[in-house]
N, C-alpha and C positions, 0 to 999 in steps of 0.2 A: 237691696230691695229689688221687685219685679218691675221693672220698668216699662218694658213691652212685650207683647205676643202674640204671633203674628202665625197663622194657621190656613192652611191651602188644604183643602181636597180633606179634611178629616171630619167622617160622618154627616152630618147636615152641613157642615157649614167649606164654603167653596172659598172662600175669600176674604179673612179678616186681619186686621192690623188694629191692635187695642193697646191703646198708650195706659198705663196706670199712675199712680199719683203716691207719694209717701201719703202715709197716715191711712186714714181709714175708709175703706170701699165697700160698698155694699151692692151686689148681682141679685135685681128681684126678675118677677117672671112669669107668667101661669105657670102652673105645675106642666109639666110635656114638650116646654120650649125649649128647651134644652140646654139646659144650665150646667148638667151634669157632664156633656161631651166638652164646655172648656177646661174641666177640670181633669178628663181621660186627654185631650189632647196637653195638657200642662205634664202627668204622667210619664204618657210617653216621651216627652221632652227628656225630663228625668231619669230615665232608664229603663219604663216601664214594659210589662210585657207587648212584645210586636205583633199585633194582630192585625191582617189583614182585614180584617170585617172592620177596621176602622178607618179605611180607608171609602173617600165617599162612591157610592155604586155609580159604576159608570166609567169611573176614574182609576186609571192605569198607579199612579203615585200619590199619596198624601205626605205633608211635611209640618212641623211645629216649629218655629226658631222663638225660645224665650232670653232677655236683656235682662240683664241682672247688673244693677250699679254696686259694687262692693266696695267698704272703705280698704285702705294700706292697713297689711295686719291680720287677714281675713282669713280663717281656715281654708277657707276654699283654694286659696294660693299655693300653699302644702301640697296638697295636690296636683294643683299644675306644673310646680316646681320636679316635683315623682315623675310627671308623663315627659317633661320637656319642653312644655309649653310657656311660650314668652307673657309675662306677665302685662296685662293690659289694666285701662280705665276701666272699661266692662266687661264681663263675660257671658256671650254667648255663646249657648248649647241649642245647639239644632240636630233633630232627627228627622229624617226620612224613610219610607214603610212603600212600602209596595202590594199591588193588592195579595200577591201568593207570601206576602208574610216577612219577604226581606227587608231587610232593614240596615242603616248605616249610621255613625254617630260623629257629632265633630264637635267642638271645641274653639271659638274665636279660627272658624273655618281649616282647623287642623285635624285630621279624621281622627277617632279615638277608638277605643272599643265600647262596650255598653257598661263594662264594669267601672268605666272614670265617671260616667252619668251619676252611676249609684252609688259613688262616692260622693260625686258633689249635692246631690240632689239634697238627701238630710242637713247638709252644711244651709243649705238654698230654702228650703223651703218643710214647712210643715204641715200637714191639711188635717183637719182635725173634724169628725163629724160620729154618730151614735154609732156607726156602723164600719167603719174605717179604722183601717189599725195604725195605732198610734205611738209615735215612740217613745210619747211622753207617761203612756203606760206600762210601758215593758220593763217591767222589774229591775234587769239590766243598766238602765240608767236611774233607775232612782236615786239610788247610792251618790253617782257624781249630779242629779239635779242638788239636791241636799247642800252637796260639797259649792253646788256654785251659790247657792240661798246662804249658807252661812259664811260664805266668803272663806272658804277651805281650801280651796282647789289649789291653792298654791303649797301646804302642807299635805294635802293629798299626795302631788305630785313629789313633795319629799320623800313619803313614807312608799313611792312606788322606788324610787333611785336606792331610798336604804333597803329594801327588800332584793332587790338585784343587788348589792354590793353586797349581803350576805349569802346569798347564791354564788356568788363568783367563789369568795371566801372559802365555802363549805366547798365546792368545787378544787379549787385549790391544794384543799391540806383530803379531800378524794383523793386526787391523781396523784397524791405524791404516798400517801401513803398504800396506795396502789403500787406504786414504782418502788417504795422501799420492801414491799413485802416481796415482790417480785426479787430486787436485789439479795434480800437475805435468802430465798431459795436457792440464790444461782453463786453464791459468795464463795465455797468452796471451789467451785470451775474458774470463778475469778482469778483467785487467790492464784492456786495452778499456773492459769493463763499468762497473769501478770510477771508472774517470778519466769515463767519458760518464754515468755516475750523479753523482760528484762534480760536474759541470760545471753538469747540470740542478738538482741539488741539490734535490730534491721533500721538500713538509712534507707531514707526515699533515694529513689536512683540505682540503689546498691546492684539491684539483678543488671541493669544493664553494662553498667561499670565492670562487673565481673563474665558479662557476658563477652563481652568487649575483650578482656585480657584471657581469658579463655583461648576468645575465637584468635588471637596474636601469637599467645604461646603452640595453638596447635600446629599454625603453619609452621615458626620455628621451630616446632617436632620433627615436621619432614624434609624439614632442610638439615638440619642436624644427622637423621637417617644418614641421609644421601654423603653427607660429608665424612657420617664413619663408616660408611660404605670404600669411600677415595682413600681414604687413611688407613684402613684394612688392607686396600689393595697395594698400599706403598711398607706397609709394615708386616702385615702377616704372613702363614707360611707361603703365599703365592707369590710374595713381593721379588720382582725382579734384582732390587737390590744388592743383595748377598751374590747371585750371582753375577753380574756385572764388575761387579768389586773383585770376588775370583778371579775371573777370565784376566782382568787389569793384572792384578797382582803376576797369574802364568806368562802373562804377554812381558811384564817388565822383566823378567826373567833370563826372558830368552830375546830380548832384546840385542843381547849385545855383538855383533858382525851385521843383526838385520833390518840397523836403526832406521833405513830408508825405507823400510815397508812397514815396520811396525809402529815407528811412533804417530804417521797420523792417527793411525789404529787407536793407540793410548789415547792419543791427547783425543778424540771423538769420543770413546767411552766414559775417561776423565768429564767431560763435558755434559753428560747422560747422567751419570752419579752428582754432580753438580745439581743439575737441572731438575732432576729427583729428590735431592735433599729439598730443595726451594721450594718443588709444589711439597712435602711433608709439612715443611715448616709453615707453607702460606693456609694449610687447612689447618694446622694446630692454631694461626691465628684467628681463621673465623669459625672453629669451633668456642675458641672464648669469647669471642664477641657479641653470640646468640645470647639473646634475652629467654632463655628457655631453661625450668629448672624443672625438674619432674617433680619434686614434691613439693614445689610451690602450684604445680600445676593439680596436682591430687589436692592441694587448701582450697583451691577454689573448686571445682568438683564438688567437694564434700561441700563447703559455705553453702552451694547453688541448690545441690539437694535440700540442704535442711533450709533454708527458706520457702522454695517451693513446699517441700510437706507441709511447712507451717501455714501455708497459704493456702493450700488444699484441705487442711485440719479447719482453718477460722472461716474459710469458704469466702476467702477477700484476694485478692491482686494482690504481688508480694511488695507493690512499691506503696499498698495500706496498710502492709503491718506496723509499722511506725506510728500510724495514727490510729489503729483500733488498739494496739500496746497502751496510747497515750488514753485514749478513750475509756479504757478497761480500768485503768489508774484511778481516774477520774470518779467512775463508778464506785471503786474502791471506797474514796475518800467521801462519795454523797454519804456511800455508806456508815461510816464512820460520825458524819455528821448528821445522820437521816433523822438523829432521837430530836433532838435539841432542834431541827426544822420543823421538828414535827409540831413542840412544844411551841412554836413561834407562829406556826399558823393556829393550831387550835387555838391559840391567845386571839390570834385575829378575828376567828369566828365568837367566840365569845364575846368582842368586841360589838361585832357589826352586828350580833343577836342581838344584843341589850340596849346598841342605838335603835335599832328597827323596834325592840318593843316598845320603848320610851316614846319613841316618836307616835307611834301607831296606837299605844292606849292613850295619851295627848290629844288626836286627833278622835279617837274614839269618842274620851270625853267632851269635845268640844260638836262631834255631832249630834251628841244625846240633846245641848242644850240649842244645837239648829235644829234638831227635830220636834223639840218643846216649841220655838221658837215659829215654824211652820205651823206645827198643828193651829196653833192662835192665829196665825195669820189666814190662813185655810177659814177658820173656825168665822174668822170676821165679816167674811165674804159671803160666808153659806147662808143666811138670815137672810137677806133682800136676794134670793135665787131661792126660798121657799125651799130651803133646805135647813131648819132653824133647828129642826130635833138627829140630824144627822150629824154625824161625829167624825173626823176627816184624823187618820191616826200614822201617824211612822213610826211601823213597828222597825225597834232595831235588836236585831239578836246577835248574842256573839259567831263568829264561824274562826273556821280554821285559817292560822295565819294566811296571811298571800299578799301578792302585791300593791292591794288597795286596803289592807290592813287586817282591823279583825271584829269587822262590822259585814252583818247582812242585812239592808236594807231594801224591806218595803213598804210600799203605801197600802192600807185596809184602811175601810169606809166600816160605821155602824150605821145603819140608812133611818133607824127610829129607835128609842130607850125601848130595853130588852132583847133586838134582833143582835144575835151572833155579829161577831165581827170576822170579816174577810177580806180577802184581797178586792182593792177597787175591781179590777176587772169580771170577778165572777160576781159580787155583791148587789154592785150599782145597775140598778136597771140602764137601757139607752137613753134615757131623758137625766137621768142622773146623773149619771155618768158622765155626759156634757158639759152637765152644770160646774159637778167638781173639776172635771179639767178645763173650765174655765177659768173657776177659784186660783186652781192651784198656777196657770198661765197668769194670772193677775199678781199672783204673790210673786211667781217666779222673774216679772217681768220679763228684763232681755239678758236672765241669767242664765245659760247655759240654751237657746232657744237658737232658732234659727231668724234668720233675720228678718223672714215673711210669713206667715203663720194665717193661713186658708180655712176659716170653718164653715164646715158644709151642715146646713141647715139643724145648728144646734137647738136651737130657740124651735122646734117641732114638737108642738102638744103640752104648751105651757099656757097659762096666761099674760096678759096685759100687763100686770105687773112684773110679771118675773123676766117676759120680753124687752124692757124697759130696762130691769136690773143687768141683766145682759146684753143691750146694746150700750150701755153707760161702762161696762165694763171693760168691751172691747175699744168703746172708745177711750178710757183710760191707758190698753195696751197699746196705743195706734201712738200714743203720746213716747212709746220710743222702737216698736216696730212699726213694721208693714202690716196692717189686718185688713183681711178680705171677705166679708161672710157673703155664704148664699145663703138667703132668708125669704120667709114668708111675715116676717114680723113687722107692720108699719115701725116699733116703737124704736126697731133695732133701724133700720132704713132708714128713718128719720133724724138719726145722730150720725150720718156717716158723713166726711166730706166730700167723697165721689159718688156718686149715683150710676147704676150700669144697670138699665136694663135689656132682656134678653129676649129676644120674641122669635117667631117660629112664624111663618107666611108659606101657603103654598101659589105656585103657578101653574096649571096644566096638571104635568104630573110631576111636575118637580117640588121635591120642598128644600126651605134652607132654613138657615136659622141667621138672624143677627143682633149685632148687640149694639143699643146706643146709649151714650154719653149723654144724660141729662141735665139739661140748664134749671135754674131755681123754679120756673113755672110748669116744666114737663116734671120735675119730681110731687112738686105738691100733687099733680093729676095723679102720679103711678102710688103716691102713697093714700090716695082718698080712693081707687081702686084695692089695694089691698086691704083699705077698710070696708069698704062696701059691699066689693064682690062686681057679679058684672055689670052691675047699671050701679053707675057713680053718682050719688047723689051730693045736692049741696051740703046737705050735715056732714056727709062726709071728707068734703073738700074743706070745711069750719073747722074738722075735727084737723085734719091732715094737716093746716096751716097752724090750729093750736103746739100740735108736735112739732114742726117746725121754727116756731118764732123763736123759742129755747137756742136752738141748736144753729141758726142763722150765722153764726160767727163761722162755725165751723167751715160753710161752704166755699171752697177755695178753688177747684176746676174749673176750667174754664172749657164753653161748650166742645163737643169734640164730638165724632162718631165714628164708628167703629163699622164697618157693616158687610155680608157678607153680599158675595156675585150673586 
C-alpha cells in the first residue's frame, strides 16, 4: 500500500508530507483546488513523463518521494532483484525534475533509470478514472485478469512452460535435420576424406617429431660428407698410400751395405703407412656409427610433405588432422544414425504437441466457464450502479496456438437491449465505463490488481443513488486493497475511513495548495458543503450526519495534516 507522499516544489504545492491509511480514502475539494496535481506529482513518482512545467514557478527543482509498505512475495521484488537492489521493509521511489525538464530516479535512495519506475509503477499502483487509461481495459490483460478470476493462473502458467518445451522440441529435431541434410550433401567428400585421413593416419606431435629427425639426420649428412671426403683421400686414386708402400718396398731393396742410412728411412715410412692405415680404419669407424640413412631420410621427406598437403587440403595445422580425421568419423557415423534421431525427435515433438494441446484446450474449457462465471458476477453488480439493462460479456474466441494457449479474450459491453455489442472501451460511454470497471474491480477484488488502486472522480454525473452504490463498493474493495477516490460525491466521502481534504489559498501573489486530514467533526462540515454548495446550511449538516451515523465504524484515522509552505 501507499503509505506516504511527500511532495516539494511541484505545481501549487511547496511543501507537503501526506501520511495514508490502509483501507479506504477519500480526497474531496472545490473543483480548481487541486486535486489533480497530487495525482500528476504521484505519476511522476511512477515514471511519468518529466516535464518542467511541473515544477512550481519560481523554483529551480521539484521532487515526489512515495512509501510503499509491500508484503514478502511481492512482484515488485522481481524487480529489484533485475536492477540489484537490496530488498527492504519498504520501497521508496523518489523523483526529481528540474525546471529545464531533467530528471533523475532512485529506488530505496539507489539511482535507477525511469524504466525500473515503470516497471514498478503497474506492480504499485492503479488510477483509474473516465478519462485515464487503464490497464484494466487494455485487451492485453484481459486474458490473464480471467485467468486470476477463475483461479487459472497457475494452469495458465503450465500451458506457457508446455508451449516452450514444444518449441525447444520442434527446434531441436530443425537443427538437426538441418545438420543431417547438410551431412548427406557433403557425405561423398566425407567418405574421401575419412578413408585418405585413415590411410595417412596422422599423430598429434607427429610434424614435430619428424621435424626433429629431419633436422638430426641433416646434420649427419654433412658430417658423413666430410668423412667421405678423408676417406677418398686415404683410398682413392690420390691416396698417398700406394705410393709410400713403393718407395718402402725400393728402400728395403737396396737396403743392404746402407743399413745405417736407410733404415731410419724405413722404419719413419713403416710408421706413416701404419699411421695411415689407423686414420682409414678410425673414419670407416665413424662412418658406421652416423645415425644417417639416406632413404630413411627421403621416408620422412616424403611423410612431411604429405601431411602438410593434407593440412593445407582440410585447411587445419597438421598436428589437427588427427582430430578433424576423428571428427569427420564422427560425422560419418551421426550420419549413419541421423534416420532413426530423426524418428526420436519427431516422436518428441508429437509428444510435447499433444501435451500443450491437452493442457491448453483444458484450460480453454475451464476459461469458458470463468467467463460464464464473470459475466454473472459483473452482471450482479451492474443493477445498483443503474446499469440494470446493460450486459457485461467475455467474448472468447479461438486464436492461433501460442503461449498463453488458444483463447482470445476480450471484455464487450451491450450498454441497453438491442445496441450492438462492442469492446468496453469503444462502447461505454465515460460515466459507464467507470461504472463497469468498478463492477468488474469488485468482482476482481485483489485478483490480479495492484495493491493500491486510485479513482479519479468516477462517481461524475450520476446520482445519489448510484453515488452510494459506488462508494459501498469501493468500500467493499478497501476491505482487501488500498482505495483512494477523488470525488465530488457526499455518498462516496461518507463511507470512506480517511477523509483528505484539498484546498487552494492565495497570499499576495502567491498561491499553494494544501491538504488536510479530517477529524470526525471537520468531515461532517466538508460533507454538508458538498451537499449544500457554498453556504452550508443546517439541513445539510442533518443530511451529512444522516450519511455518516451508517458508516461511523468505519472512521479509524486519527487527526493528522498534511500542508503545504
Amino acid at each position: 500500500m501507499l503509505s506516504r507522499l511527500i511532495v516539494r516544489n511541484i505545481v501549487l504545492i511547496e511543501a507537503l508530507d501526506l501520511d495514508l491509511a490502509a483501507g479506504f480514502t477519500v480526497l474531496t475539494g472545490e473543483t480548481g483546488a487541486g486535486k489533480s496535481i497530487l495525482l500528476d506529482a504521484l505519476a511522476l513518482a511512477l515514471g511519468g513523463k518529466a516535464d518542467g512545467k511541473l515544477v512550481r514557478s519560481g523554483e529551480e527543482q521539484g521532487s515526489v518521494a512515495a512509501t510503499f509498505a509491500i508484503p514478502p512475495g511481492h512482484p515488485a521484488f522481481e524487480v529489484l532483484d533485475e536492477v540489484g537492489i537490496e530488498r527492504e521493509d519498504v520501497l521508496i521511489i523518489r523523483r526529481t525534475l528540474t525546471s529545464d525538464g531533467r530528471a533523475r530516479a532512485f529506488v530505496n535512495d539507489q539511482p535507477v533509470g525511469v524504466g525500473v519506475l515503470r516497471q514498478l509503477g503497474p506492480l504499485l499502483v492503479e488510477v483509474h478514472g473516465q478519462h485515464s487509461d487503464r490497464a484494466l481495459m487494455s485487451p492485453t490483460s484481459h486474458r490473464r485478469l480471467l485467468d486470476a478470476f477463475g483461479g487459472l493462473t497457475g494452469e495458465a502458467n503450465h500451458v506457457v512452460a508446455l508451449w516452450h518445451r514444444l518449441k525447444s522440441a520442434e527446434a531441436a529435431l530443425a537443427e538437426h535435420e538441418a545438420a543431417l541434410e547438410k551431412a548427406r550433401e557433403e557425405a561423398d567428400f566425407l567418405r574421401a576424406s575419412v578413408e585418405e585421413l585413415s590411410k595417412l593416419d596422422p599423430e598429434p606431435g607427429e610434424e614435430e617429431r619428424l621435424s626433429s629427425h629431419r633436422q638430426a639426420m641433416g646434420a649427419a649428412e654433412k658430417v658423413a660428407t666430410d668423412l667421405d671426403e678423408a676417406a677418398g683421400a686415404l683410398e682413392g686414386p690420390k691416396s698417398p698410400i700406394p705410393s709410400l708402400a713403393g718407395v718402402l718396398r725400393k728402400l728395403e731393396r737396396k737396403a743392404a751395405g746402407a743399413e745405417e742410412q736407410l733404415n731410419p728411412v724405413m722404419d719413419a715410412i713403416a710408421a706413416a703407412l701404419d699411421a695411415l692405415e689407423d686414420a682409414r680404419a678410425t673414419i670407416a669407424d665413424a662412418q658406421r656409427s652416423l645415425d644417417f640413412d639416406p632413404a630413411q631420410m627421403v621416408e620422412v621427406e616424403e611423410r612431411l610433405f604429405a601431411l602438410k598437403a593434407a593440412a593445407r587440403k582440410y585447411k587445419v595445422p597438421v598436428d589437427d588432422l588427427a582430430d578433424l580425421a576423428a571428427r569427420m568419423a564422427d560425422e560419418l557415423t551421426d550420419l549413419d544414425a541421423g534416420e532413426a534421431k530423426s524418428d526420436t525427435l519427431t516422436q518428441a515433438v508429437v509428444a510435447a504437441e499433444k501435451a500443450y494441446r491437452d493442457a491448453a484446450e483444458t484450460l480453454s474449457d475451464k476459461r469458458a466457464a470463468a467467463g460464464e462465471a464473470l459475466e454473472a458476477a459483473v452482471a450482479a453488480e451492474l443493477a445498483p450502479l443503474k446499469l440494470e439493462k446493460a450486459r457485461f460479456i467475455v467474448r472468447r474466441e479461438t486464436a492461433a496456438p501460442g503461449p498463453e494457449g488458444l483463447d482470445s479474450i476480450a471484455y464487450h459491453v451491450k450498454t441497453n437491449p438491442g445496441s450492438p455489442e462492442g469492446p468496453i472501451m469503444k462502447v461505454a460511454s465515460g460515466g459507464e465505463l467507470s461504472r463497469f470497471l468498478l463492477a468488474l474491480k469488485v468482482c476482481l477484488a485483489d485478483k490480479g490488481s495492484a495493491s493500491t488502486l486510485i479513482f479519479d472522480e468516477i462517481d461524475t454525473g450520476v446520482g445519489g443513488a448510484v453515488s452510494d452504490a459506488i462508494g459501498a463498493r469501493m468500500a467493499r474493495l478497501a476491505d482487501t486493497l488500498q482505495v483512494v477516490s477523488i470525488t465530488h460525491a457526499p455518498q462516496v466521502a461518507a463511507r470512506a475511513g480517511q477523509h483528505l481534504r484539498i484546498a487552494k489559498s492565495s497570499s499576495g501573489t502567491t498561491t499553494a495548495t494544501s491538504v488536510a486530514l479530517l477529524d470526525l467533526p471537520e468531515r461532517r462540515e466538508e460533507i454538508a458543503r458538498m451537499l449544500a454548495g457554498a453556504t452550508v446550511t443546517d439541513e445539510a449538516r442533518a443530511a451529512a450526519d444522516r450519511l455518516l451515523v451508517a458508516r461511523t465504524a468505519r472512521w479509524m484515522a486519527p487527526p493528522r495534516t498534511g500542508r503545504s509552505g
